[in-house]
VEXPA-948771 format. One record per residue: residue number from 1; residue in three letters; x, y, z of N, C-alpha, C in turn. Coordinates in steps of 0.1 Angstrom, whole numbers, plus 5000, padded with zeros to 4 digits. Each point is the difference from the previous one (the first is absolute). Layout:
(NUM,ALA,(X,Y,Z),(X,Y,Z),(X,Y,Z))
...
% end
This chain:
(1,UNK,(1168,8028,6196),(5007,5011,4994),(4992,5005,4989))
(2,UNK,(5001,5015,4998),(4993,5006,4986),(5007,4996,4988))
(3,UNK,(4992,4996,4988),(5008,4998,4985),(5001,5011,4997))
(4,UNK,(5014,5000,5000),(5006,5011,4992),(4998,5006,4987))
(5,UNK,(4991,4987,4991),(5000,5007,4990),(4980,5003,4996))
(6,UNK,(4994,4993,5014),(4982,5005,4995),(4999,5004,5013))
(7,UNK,(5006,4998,5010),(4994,5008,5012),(4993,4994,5010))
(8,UNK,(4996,4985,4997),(4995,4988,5003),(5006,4994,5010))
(9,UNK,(4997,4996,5012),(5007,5001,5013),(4999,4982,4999))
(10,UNK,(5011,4991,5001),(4999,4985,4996),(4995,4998,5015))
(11,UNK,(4992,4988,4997),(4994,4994,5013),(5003,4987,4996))
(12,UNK,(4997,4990,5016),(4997,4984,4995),(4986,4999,4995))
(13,UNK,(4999,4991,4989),(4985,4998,4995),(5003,5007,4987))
(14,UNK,(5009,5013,4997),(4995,5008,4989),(5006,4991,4990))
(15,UNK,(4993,5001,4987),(5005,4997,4987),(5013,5003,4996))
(16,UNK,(5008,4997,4992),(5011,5004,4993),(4996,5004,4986))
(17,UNK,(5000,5009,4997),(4998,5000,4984),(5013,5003,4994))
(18,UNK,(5001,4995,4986),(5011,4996,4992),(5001,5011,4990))
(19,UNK,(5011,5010,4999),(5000,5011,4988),(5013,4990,4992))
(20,UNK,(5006,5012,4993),(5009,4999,4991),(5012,5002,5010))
(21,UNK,(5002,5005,5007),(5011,5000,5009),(5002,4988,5008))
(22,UNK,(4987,4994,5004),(5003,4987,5008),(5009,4989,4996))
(23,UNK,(5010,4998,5007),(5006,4990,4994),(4999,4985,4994))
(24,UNK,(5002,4999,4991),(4993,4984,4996),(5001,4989,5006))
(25,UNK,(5011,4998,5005),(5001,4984,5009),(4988,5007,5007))
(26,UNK,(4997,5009,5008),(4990,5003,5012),(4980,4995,4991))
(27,UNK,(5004,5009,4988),(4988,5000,4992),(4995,4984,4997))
(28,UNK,(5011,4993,4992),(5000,4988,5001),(4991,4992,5012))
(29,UNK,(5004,4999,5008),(4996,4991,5013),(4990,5011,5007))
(30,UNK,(4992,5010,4996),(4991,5003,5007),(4988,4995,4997))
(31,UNK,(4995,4998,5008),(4985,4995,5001),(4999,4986,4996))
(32,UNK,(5014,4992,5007),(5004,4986,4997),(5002,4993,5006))
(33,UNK,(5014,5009,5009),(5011,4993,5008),(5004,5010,5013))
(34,UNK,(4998,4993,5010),(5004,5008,5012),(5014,5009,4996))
(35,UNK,(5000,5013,5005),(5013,5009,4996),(5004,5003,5017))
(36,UNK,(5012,5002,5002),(5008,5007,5004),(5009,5004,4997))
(37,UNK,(4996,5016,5002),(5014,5011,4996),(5007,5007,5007))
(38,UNK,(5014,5000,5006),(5006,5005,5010),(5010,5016,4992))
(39,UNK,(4998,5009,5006),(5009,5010,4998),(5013,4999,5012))
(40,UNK,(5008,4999,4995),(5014,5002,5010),(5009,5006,4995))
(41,UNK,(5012,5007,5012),(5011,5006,4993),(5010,4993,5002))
(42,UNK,(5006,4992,4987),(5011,4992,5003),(5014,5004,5014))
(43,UNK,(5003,4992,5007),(5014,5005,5012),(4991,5010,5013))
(44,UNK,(4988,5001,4996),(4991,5006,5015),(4997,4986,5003))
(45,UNK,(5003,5000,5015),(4998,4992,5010),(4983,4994,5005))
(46,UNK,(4995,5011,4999),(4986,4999,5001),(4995,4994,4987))
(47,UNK,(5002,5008,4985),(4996,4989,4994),(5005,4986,4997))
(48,UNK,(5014,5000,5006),(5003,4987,4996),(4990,4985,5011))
(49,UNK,(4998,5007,5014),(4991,4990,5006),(4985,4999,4999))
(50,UNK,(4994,5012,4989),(4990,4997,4991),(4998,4986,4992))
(51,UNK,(5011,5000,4989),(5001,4995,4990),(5007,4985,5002))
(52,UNK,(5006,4999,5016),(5001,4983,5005),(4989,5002,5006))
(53,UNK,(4987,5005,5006),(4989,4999,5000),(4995,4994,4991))
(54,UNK,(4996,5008,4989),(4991,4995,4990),(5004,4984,4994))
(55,UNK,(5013,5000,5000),(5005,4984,4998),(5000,4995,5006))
(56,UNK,(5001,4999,5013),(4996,4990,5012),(4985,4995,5001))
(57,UNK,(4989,5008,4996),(4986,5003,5000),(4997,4992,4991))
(58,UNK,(5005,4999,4985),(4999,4989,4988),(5003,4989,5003))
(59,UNK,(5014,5004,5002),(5003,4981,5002),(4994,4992,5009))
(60,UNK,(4994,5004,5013),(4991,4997,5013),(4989,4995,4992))
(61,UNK,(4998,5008,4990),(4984,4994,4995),(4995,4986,4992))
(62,UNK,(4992,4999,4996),(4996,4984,4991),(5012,5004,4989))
(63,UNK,(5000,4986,4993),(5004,4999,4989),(4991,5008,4995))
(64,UNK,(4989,4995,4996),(4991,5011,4986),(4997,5010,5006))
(65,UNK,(5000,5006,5010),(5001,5017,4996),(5011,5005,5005))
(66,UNK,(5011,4993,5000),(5015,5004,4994),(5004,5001,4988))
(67,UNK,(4995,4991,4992),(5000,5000,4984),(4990,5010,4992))
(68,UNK,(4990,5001,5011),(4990,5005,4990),(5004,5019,5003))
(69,UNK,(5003,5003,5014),(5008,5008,5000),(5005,5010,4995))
(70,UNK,(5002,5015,4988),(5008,5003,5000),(5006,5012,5004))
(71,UNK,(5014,4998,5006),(5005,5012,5003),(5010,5008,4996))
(72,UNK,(4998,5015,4998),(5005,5012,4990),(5007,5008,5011))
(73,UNK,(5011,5001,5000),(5004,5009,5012),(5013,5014,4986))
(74,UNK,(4995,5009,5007),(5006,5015,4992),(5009,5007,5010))
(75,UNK,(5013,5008,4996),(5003,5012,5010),(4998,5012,4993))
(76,UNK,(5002,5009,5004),(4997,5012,5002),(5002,5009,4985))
(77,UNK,(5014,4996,4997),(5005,5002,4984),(4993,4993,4990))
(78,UNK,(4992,4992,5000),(4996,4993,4988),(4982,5008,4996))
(79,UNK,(4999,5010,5004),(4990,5005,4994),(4995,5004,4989))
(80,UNK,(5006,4991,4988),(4992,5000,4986),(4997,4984,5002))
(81,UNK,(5009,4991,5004),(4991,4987,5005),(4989,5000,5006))
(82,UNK,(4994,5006,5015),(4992,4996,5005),(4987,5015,4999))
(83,UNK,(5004,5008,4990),(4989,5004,4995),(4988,5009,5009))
(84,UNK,(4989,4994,5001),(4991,5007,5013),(4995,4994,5009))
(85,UNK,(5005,4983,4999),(4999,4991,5006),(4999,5005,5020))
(86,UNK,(5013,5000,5001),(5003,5002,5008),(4993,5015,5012))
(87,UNK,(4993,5009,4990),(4991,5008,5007),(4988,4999,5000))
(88,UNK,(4999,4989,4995),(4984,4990,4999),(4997,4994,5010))
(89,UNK,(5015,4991,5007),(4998,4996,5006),(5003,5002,5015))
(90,UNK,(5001,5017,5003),(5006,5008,5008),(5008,5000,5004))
(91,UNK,(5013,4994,4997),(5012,5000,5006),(5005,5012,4991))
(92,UNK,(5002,5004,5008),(5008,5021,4997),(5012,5003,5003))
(93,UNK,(5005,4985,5007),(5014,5004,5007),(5002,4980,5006))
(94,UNK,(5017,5004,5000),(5005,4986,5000),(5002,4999,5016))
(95,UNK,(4999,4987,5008),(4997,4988,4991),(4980,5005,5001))
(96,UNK,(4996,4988,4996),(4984,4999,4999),(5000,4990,4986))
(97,UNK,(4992,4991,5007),(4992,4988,4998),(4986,5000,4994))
(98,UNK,(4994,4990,4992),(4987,5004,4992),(4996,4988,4999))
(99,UNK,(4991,4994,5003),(4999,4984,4996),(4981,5005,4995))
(100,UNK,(4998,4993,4985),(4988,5006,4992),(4995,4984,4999))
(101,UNK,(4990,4998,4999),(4991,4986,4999),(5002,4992,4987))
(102,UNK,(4991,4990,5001),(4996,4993,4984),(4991,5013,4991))
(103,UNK,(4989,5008,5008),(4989,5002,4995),(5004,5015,4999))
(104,UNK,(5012,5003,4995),(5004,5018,5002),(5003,5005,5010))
(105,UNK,(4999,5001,5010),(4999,5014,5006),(5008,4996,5018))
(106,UNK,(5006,5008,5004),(5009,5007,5013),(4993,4986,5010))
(107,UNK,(5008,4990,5002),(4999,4992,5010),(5004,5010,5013))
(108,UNK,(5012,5006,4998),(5003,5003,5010),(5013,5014,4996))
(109,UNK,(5007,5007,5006),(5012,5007,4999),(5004,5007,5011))
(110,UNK,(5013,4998,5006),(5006,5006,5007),(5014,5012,4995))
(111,UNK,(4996,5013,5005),(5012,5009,4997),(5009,4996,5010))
(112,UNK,(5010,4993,5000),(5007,4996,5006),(5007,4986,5005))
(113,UNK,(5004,4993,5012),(5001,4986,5006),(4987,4992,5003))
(114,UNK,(5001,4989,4994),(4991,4995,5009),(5007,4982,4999))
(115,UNK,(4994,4993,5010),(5005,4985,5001),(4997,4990,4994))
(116,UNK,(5009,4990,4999),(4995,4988,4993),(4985,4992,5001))
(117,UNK,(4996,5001,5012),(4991,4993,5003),(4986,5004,4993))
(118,UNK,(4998,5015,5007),(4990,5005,4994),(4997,5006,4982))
(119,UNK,(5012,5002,4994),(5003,4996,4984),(4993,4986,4999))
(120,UNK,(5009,4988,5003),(4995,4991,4996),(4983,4997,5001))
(121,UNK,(4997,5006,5008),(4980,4994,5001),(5001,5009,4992))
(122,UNK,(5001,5011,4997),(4991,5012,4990),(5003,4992,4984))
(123,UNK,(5009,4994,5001),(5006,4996,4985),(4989,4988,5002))
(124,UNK,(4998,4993,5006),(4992,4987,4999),(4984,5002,4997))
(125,UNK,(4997,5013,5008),(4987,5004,4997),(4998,5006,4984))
(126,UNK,(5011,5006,4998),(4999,5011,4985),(5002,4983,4991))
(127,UNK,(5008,4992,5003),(4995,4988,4991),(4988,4990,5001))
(128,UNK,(4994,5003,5012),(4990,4991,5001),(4985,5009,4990))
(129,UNK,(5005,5013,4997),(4989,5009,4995),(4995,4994,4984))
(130,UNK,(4989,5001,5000),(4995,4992,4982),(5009,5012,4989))
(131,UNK,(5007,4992,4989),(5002,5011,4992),(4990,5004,4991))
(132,UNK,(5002,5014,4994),(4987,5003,4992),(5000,4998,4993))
(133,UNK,(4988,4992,4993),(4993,4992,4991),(5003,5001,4987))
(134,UNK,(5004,5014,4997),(4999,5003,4984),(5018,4993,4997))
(135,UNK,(5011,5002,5015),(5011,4998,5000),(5002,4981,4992))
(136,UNK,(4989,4996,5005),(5004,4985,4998),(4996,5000,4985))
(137,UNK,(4991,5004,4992),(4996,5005,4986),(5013,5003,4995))
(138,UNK,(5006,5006,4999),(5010,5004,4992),(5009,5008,5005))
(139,UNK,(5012,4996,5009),(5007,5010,5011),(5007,5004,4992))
(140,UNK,(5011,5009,5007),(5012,5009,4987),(4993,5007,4991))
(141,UNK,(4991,4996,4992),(4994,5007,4992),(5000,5015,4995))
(142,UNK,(4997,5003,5015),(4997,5016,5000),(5010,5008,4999))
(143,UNK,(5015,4994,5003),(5012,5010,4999),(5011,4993,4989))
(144,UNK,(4993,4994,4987),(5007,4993,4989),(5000,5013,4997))
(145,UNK,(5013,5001,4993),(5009,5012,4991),(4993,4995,4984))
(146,UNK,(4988,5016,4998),(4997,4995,4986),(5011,4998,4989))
(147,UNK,(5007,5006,5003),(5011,4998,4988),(5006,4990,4994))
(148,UNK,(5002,4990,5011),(5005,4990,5000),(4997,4984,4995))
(149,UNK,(4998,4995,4991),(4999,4984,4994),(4982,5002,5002))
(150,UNK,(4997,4987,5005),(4987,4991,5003),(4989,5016,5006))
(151,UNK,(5008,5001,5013),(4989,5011,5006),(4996,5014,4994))
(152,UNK,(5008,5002,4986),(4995,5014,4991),(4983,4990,4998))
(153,UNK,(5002,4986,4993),(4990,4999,4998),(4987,4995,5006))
(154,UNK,(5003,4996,5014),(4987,4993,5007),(4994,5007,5002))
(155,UNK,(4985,4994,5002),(4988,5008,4999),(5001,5009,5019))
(156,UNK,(4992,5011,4997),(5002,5007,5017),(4996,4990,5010))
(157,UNK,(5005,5001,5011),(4992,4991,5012),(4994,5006,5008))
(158,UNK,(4993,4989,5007),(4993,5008,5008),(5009,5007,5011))
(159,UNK,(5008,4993,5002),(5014,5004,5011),(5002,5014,4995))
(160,UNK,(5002,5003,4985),(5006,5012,4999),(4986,5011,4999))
(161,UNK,(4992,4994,4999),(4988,5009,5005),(4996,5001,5012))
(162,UNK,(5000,4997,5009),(5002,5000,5011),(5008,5009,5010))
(163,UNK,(5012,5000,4991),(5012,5007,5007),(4996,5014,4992))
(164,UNK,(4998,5000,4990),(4993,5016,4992),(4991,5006,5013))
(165,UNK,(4991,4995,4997),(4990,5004,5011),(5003,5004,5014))
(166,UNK,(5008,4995,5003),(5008,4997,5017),(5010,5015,5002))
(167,UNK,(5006,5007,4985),(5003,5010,5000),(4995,5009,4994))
(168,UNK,(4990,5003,4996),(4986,5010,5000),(5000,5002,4985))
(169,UNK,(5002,4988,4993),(4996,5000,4984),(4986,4995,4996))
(170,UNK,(5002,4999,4988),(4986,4995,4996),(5003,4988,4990))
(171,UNK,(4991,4990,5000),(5004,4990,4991),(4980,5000,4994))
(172,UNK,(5007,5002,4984),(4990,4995,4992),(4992,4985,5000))
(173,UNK,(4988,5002,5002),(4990,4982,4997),(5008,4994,4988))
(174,UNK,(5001,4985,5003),(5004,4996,4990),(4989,4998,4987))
(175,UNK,(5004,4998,4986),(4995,4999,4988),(5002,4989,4996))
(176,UNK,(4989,4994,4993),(5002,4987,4992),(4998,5003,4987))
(177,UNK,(5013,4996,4994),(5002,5006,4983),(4993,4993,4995))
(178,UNK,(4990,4991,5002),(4994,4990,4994),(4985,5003,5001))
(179,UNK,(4996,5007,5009),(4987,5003,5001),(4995,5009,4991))
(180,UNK,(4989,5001,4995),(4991,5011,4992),(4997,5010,5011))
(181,UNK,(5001,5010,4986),(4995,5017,5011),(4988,5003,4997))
(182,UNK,(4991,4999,5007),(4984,5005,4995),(5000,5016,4999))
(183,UNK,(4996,4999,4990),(5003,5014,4996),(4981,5011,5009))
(184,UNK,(4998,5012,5005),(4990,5001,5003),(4987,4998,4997))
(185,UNK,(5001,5004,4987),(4987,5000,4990),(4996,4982,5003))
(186,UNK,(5010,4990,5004),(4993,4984,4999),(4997,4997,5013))
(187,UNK,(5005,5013,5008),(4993,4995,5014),(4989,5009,5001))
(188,UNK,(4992,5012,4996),(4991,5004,5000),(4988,4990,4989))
(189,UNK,(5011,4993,4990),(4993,4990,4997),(4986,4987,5006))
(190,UNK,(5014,4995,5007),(4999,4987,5012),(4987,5011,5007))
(191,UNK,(5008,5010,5011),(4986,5007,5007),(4987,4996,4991))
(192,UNK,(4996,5005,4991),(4990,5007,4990),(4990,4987,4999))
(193,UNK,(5009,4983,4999),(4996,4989,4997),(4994,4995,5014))
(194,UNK,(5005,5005,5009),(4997,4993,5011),(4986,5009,5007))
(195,UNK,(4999,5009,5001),(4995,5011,5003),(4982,4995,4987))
(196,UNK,(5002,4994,4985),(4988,4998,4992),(4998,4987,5006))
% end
């Protein structure tokens, strides 16, 4: 389906990138932990044999990627919760299914039903996927509320550089307050020495 809010048509394979709308539990566990996200309309029939799908699919599976696992399921009314998530990850209409990897991005999504069986392998593969690298560095990072205690003050991460970049920002080189600034005149210096 097209994202409704860039135009960006979600495929399997594609990235998820994380704004300010994205919801945090989702933000949290991206680029970490296998996700599945089910849109359903509570008392529809159709979504209700979605969503004993998707649970039937979990519990079938291993212990550790039942645990490691997580699943975010939204209806239709809760859209200050699930933000742009949900057009990210093409479901435009209920029910519809979304299962996203360790390493970011669209294992798979169905606008609509689909079965236990074949959920389950997609969930097994989206856990078997390496998570990204910068996630095991410093996860959560990137969507800590500056306002808030410890994370007003921790240093940026790469995580949250990462995720900058991932939504078309720019992140400054870092600086070492400790280093000397060679001022020009001491590097035409240096030249001038090397050069006699």
């Amino acid at each position: 389906g097209t994202n409704e809010l860039s135009g960006t048509v979600a495929a399997g394979g594609a990235a998820i990138k994380i704004s300010q709308l994205t919801p945090k539990d989702f933000a949290r566990a991206h680029w970490s932990r296998p996700l599945v996200v089910v849109l359903h309309q509570p008392g529809a029939i159709l979504d209700q044999e979605l969503l004993a799908s998707v649970n039937s699919a979990l519990s079938h599976s291993s212990t550790l990627v039942r645990k490691d696992t997580l699943l975010l399921t939204y209806t239709p009314k809760e859209l200050k919760r699930y933000g742009d998530l949900l057009s990210k990850l093409g479901l435009l209409q209920s029910p519809g299914v979304a299962v996203v990897n360790r390493g970011g991005a669209i294992q798979n999504f169905w606008p609509g039903y689909v079965d236990a069986s074949l959920l389950r392998k997609v969930i097994q593969i989206a856990a078997a996927t390496k998570p990204c690298k910068v996630a095991n560095e410093d996860a959560g990072a990137a969507i800590a509320d500056p306002t808030k205690g410890a994370a007003a003050k921790a240093p940026v991460s790469n995580l949250a550089n990462a995720a900058t970049l991932a939504t078309g920002g720019t992140v400054a080189p870092a600086v070492d307050p400790n280093a000397s600034v060679e001022t020009q005149a001491e590097k035409d210096n240096s030249t001038l020495k090397l050069l006699n």
